[in-house]
C-alpha positions as CSV (number, residue, x, y, z in Angstrom):
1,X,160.0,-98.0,111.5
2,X,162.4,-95.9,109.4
3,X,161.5,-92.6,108.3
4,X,163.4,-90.9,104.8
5,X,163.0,-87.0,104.7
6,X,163.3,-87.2,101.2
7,X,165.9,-84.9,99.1
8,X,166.6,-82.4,101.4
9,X,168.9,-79.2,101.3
10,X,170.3,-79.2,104.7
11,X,172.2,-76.9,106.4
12,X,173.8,-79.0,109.2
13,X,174.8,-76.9,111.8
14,X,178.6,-76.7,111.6
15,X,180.3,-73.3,110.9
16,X,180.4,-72.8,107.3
17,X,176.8,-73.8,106.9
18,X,177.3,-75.3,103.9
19,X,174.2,-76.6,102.0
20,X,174.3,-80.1,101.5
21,X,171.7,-80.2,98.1
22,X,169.0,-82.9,97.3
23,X,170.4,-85.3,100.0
24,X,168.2,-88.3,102.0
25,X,168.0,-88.3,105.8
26,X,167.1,-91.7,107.2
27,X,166.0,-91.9,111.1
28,X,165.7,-94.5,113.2
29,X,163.2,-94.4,115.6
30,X,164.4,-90.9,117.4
31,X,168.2,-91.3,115.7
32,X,169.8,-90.3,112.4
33,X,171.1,-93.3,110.9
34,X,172.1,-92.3,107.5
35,X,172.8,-89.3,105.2
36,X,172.9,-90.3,101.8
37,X,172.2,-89.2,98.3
38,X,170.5,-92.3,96.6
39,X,169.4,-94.5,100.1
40,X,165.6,-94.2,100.5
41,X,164.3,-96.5,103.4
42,X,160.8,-96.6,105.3
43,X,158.6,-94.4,105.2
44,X,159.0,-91.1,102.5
45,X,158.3,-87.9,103.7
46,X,159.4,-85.7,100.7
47,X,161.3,-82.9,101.2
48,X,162.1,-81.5,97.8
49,X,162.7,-78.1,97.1
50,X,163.0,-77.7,100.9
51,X,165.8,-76.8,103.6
52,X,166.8,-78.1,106.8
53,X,168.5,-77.0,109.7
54,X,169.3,-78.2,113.2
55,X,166.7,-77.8,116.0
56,X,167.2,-74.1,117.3
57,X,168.4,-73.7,120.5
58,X,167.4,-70.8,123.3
59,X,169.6,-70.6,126.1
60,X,167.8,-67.7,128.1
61,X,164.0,-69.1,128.9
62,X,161.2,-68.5,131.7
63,X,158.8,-70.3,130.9
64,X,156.7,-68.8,134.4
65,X,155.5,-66.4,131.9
66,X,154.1,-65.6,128.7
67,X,155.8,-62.7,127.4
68,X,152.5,-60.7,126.3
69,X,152.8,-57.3,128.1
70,X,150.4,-56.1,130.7
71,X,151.9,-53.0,132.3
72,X,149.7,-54.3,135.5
73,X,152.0,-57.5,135.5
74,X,150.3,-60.5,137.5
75,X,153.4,-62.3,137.5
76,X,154.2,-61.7,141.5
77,X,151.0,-63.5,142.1
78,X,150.9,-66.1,140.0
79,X,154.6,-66.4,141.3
80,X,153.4,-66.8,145.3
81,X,150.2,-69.1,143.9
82,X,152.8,-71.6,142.6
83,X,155.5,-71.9,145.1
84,X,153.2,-71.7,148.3
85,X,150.9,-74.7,147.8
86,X,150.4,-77.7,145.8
87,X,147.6,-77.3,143.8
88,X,149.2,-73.8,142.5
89,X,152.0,-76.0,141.3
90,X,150.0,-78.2,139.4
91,X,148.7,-75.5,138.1
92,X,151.7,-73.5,137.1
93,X,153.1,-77.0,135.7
94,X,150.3,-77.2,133.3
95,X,150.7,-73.6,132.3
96,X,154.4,-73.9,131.9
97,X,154.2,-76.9,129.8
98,X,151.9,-75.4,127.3
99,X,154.6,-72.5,127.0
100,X,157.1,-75.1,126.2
101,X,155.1,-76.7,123.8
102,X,154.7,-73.5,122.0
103,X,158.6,-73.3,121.9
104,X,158.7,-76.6,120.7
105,X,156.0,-75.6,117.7
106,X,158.5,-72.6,117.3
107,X,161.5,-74.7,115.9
108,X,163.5,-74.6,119.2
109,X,164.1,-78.0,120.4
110,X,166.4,-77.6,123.2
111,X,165.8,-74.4,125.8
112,X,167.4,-73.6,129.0
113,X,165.2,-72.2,131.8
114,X,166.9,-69.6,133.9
115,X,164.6,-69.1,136.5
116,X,161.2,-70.6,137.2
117,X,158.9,-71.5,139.9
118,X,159.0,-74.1,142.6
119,X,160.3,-77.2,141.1
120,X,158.0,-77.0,138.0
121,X,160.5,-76.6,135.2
122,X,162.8,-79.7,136.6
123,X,159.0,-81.5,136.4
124,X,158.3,-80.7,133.0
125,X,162.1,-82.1,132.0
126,X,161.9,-85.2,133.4
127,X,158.1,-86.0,131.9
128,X,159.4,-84.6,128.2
129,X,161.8,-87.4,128.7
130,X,159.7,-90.6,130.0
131,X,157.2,-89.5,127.2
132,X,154.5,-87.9,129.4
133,X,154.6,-84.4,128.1
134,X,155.3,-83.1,124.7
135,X,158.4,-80.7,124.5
136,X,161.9,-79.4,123.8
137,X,165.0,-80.7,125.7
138,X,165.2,-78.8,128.4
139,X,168.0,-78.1,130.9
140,X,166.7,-76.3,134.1
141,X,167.6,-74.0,136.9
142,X,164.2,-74.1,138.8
143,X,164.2,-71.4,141.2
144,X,166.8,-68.7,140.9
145,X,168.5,-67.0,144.3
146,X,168.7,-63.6,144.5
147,X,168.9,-61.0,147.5
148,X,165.7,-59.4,149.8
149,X,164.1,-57.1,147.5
150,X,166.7,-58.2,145.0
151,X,166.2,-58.3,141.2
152,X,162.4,-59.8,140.4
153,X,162.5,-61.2,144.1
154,X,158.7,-61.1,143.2
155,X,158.3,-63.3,140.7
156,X,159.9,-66.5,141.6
157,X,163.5,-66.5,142.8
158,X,163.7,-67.5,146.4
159,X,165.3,-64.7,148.3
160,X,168.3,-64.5,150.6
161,X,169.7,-61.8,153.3
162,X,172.8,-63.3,154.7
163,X,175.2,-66.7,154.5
164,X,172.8,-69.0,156.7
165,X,170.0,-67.6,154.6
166,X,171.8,-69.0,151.5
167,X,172.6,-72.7,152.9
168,X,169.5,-73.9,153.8
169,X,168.3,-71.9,149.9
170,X,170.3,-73.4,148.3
171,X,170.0,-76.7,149.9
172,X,167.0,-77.1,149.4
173,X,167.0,-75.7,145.3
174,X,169.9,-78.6,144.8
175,X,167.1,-81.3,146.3
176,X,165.1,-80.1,142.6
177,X,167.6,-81.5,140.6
178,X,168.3,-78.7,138.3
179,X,170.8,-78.4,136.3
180,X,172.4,-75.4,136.8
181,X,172.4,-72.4,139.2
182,X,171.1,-69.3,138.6
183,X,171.9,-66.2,140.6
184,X,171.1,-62.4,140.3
185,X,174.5,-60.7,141.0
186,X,173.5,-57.1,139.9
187,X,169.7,-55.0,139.4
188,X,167.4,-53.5,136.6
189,X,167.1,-50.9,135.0
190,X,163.7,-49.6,136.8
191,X,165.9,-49.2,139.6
192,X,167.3,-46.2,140.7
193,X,170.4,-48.1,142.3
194,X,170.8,-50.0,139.1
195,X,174.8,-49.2,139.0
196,X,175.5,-50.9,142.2
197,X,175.8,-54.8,143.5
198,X,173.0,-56.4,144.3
199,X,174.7,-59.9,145.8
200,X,177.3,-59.4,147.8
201,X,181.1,-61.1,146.8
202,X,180.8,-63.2,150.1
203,X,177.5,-65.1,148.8
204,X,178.4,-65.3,145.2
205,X,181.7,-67.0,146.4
206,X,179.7,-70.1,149.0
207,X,177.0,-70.4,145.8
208,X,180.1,-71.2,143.7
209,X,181.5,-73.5,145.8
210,X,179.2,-75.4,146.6
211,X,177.3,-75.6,143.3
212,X,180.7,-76.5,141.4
213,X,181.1,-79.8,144.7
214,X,177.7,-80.7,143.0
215,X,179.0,-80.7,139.4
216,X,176.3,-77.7,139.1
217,X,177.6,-74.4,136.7
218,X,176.7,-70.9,138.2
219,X,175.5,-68.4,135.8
220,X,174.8,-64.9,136.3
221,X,172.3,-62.0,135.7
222,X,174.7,-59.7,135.5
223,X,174.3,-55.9,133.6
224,X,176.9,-53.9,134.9
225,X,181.1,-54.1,134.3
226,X,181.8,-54.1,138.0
227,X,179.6,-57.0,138.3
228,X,180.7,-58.9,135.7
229,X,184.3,-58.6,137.8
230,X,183.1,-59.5,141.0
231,X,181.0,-62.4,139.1
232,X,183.8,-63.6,137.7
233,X,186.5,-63.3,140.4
234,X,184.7,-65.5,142.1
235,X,183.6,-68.9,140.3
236,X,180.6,-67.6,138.5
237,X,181.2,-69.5,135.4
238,X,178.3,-68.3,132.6
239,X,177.2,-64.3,132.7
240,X,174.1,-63.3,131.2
241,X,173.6,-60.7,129.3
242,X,176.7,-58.8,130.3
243,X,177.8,-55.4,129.8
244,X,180.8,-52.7,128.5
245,X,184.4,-54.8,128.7
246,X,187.7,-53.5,128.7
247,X,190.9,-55.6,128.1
248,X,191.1,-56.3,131.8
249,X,187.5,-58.3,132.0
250,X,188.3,-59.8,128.5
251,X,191.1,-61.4,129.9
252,X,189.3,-62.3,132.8
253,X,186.6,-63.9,130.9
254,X,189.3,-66.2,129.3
255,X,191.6,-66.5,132.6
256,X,188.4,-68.3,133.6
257,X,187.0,-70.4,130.9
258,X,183.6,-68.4,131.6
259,X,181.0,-68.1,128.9
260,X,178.4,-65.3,127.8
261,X,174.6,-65.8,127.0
262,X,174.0,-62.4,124.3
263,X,170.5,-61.7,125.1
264,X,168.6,-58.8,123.0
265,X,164.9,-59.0,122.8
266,X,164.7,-58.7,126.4
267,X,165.8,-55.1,126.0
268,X,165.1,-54.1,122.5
269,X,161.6,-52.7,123.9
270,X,162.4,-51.0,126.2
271,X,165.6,-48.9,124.4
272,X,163.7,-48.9,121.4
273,X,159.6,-48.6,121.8
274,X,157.7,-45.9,122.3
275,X,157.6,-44.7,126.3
276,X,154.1,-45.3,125.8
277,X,154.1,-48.4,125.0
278,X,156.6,-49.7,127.8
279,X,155.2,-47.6,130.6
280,X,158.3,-46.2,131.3
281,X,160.3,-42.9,131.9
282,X,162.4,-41.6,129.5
283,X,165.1,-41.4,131.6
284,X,164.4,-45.5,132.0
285,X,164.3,-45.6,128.7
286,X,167.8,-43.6,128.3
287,X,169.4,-46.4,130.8
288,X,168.1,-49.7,129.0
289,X,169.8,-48.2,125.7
290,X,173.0,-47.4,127.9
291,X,172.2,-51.2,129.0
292,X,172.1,-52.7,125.3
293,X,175.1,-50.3,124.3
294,X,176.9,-52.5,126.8
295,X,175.3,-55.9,125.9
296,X,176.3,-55.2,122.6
297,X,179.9,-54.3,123.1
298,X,180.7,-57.4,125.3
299,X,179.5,-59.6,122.8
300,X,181.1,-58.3,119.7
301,X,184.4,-58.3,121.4
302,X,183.3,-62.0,122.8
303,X,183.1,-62.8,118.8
304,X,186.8,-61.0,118.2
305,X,188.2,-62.5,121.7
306,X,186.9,-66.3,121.0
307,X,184.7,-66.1,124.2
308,X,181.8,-68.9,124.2
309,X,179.5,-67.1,123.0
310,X,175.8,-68.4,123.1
311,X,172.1,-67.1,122.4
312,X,169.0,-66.6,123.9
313,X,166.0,-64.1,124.0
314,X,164.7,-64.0,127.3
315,X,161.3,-65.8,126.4
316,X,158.4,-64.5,129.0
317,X,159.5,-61.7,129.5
318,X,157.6,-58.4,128.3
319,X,156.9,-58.6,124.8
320,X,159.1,-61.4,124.6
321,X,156.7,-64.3,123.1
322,X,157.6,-68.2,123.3
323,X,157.4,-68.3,119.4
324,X,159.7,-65.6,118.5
325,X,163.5,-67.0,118.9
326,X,163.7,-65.8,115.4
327,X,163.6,-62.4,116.1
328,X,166.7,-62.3,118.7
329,X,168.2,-64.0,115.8
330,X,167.4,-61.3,113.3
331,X,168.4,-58.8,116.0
332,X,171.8,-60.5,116.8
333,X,172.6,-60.2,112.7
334,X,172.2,-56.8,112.7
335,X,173.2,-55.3,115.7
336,X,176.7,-57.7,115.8
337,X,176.9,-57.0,112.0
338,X,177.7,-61.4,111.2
339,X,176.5,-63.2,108.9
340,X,173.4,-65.4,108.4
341,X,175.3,-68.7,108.5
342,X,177.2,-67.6,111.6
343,X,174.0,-66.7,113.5
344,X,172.7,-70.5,112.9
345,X,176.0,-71.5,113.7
346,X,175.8,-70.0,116.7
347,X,171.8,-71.0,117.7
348,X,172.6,-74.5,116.7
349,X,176.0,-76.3,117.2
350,X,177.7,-73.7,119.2
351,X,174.8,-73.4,121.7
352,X,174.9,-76.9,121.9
353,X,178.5,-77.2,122.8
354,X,178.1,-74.7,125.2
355,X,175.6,-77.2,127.1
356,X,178.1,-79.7,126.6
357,X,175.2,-81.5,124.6
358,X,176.8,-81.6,121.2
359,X,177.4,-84.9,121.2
360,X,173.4,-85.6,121.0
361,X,171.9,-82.6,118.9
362,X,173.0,-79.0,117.8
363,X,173.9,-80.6,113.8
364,X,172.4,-83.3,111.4
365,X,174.8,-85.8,111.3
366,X,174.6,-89.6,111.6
367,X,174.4,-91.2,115.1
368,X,172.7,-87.5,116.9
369,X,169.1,-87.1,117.9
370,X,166.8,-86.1,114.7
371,X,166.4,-82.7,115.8
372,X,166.1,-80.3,112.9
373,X,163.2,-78.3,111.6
374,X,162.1,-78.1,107.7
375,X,161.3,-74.8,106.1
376,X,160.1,-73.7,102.6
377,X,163.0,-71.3,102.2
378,X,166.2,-70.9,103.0
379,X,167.1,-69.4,106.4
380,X,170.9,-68.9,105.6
381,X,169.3,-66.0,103.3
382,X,166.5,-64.6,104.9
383,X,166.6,-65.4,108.6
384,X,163.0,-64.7,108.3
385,X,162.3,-68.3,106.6
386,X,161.9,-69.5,110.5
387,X,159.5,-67.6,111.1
388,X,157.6,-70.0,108.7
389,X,158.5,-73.6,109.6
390,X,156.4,-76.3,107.9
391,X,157.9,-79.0,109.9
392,X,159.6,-79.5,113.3
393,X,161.2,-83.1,114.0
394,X,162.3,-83.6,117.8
395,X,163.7,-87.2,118.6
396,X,162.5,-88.5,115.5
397,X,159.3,-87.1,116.5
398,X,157.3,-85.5,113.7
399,X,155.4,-82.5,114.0
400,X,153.6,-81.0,110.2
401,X,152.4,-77.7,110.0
402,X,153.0,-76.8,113.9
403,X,150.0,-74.7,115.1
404,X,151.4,-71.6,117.4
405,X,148.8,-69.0,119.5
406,X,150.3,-65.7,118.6
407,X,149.3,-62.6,120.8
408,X,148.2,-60.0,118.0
409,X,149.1,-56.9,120.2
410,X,152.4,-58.0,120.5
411,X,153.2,-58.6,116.8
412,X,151.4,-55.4,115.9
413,X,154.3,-53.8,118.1
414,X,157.0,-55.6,116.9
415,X,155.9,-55.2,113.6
416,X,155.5,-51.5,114.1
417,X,159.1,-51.3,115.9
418,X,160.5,-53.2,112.4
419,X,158.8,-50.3,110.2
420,X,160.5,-47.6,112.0
């Protein structure tokens, strides 16, 4: 049965965003068939006075949490619950799926998960796609490697010492079928020897190799300069978040073909909220600004350079919800000082070719999956407008007035962090 959104103003996902007024898009079952001013087939589903954009996409996800802050943090528990027995994985499963769900509700229909538990995210993939499970896309690290004691080796990563250690690791993380490798080259900024290399160059360099024999990318939690060098010198091809560059790492980003994730929200609290609020020092505090300083500056000169440059937000972290891509949007507008189209540019089609999927989604165009959301106002003015979707539509898959669970505590901070 076909389905005609019904005079639309779409913004389709290319560069320019240019809006495409009172136009008909006619799906297919889960495709885009036609594009047309005066074709109406199948079913109507009017769309006037509307706009539509591409399915958002998040390329920085965990979905083995749900981002409302408790300064007591449970996630180390619920992290050894789920990856020590079965029925904890059944349980984190179902938990994880509802957190995709939401994301889904949110407008983003493709997310990449950098770093879950067990094998549940790989689980949750393949049952969005036989139809089991409602949810985005989803491309999917599963576990993440990092060192003993290394960066949250608590809450999910499996943990390595030496080369042996990382063989049979990863191993047994390739047996998940994940689509990528996630490692954690350098710290945090809780910890005092934040400045320094967490994995050595030794491991970083096997993990490359053998990942890439495996047609598998490596990408990085990397926050420092030095690591970013090390990262990079030896086959890691994605860093996220990144940090300060100079003309030497800009070169070696493009020497490389790498790619960099921007990531904001992650960090916004804790550089920007009240000490408080965080539970932090202020010398803590004083570091995660030094930290977004540097996020900041390798992206804007990724932008001037022609790096890859994607988007994500770091969903489930602290006060990092699974409805609230928009904000990391809003925050990547100002803080890189673009433009509203550029920003959608960059969430849809360009995030899209940096998962090599923009051959199947990332634009509305005739023969791609009907991924794109519908909104009452036009997001290439107010990137607030999707904040307030009224309909998502994910492999031709319609979803009207998507219900989300927001945590009041943390919009009440946000929203108090806006004010200022």
């Amino acid at each position: 049965m076909k389905i005609t959104f019904a005079h639309c103003n779409i913004l389709n996902g290319n560069e320019n965003m240019k809006l495409q007024k009172n136009m008909n898009i006619i799906v297919d079952k889960e495709k885009i068939v036609a594009i047309e001013k005066d074709i109406i087939e199948g079913t109507i589903i009017d769309c006037s006075n509307q706009f539509v954009c591409p399915g958002l996409i998040n390329m920085h996800v965990h979905l083995s949490s749900d981002g409302f802050y408790n300064h007591k943090n449970n996630d180390s528990r619920i992290a050894a619950l789920v990856n020590s027995n079965p029925i904890g994985r059944y349980l984190g499963l179902r938990i994880c799926q509802s957190f995709a769900y939401t994301e889904l509700m949110s407008g983003v229909t493709t997310i990449r998960c950098v770093g879950g538990l067990s094998d549940v995210d790989s689980q949750i993939r393949d049952k969005i796609k036989e139809g089991k499970l409602i949810g985005p896309r989803m491309l999917v690290a599963n576990r993440a490697l990092t060192m003993v004691n290394g960066y949250m080796h608590n809450q999910g990563p499996i943990e390595i010492h030496k080369l042996e250690d990382c063989k049979e690791a990863l191993e047994k993380l390739i047996h998940t079928k994940p689509d990528f490798i996630k490692i954690m080259v350098t710290g945090w900024a809780g910890n005092e020897n934040f400045n320094e290399m967490e994995m050595p160059a030794e491991l970083i360099r096997y993990i490359t190799n053998v990942s890439h024999q495996h047609n598998l990318p490596v990408a990085a939690h990397v926050q420092t300069p030095h690591g970013i060098q090390v990262a990079l010198e030896n086959g890691v091809d994605i860093i996220e978040h990144g940090s300060f560059v100079d003309e030497k790492l800009l070169t070696l980003y493009m020497r490389k073909g790498a790619k960099l994730i921007s990531i904001l929200s992650g960090i916004l609290p804790y550089a920007c909220f009240d000490t408080t609020t965080t539970y932090i020092s202020d010398e803590s505090k004083i570091q995660y600004q030094k930290i977004l300083e540097g996020i900041v500056d390798n992206a804007k000169k990724a932008i001037a350079y022609e790096i890859p440059l994607g988007i994500g937000n770091d969903a489930g972290r602290p006060f990092v919800s699974h409805y609230d891509f928009y904000r990391e949007l809003i925050a990547f507008k100002k803080l890189m000082n673009v433009s509203n189209e550029y920003v959608l540019f960059n969430a849809t089609k360009r995030n899209a070719q940096l998962l090599n999927i923009e051959n199947i989604t990332g634009t509305i165009e005739v023969g791609k999956y009907a991924d794109f959301i519908i909104m009452n106002e036009n997001p290439a003015q107010d990137l607030n407008a999707l904040s307030h979707i009224d309909t998502v539509v994910f492999n031709g898959r319609v979803f009207k007035n998507p219900k989300i669970k927001k945590n009041r505590l943390s919009e009440t901070i946000w929203n108090l962090y806006k004010e200022k």
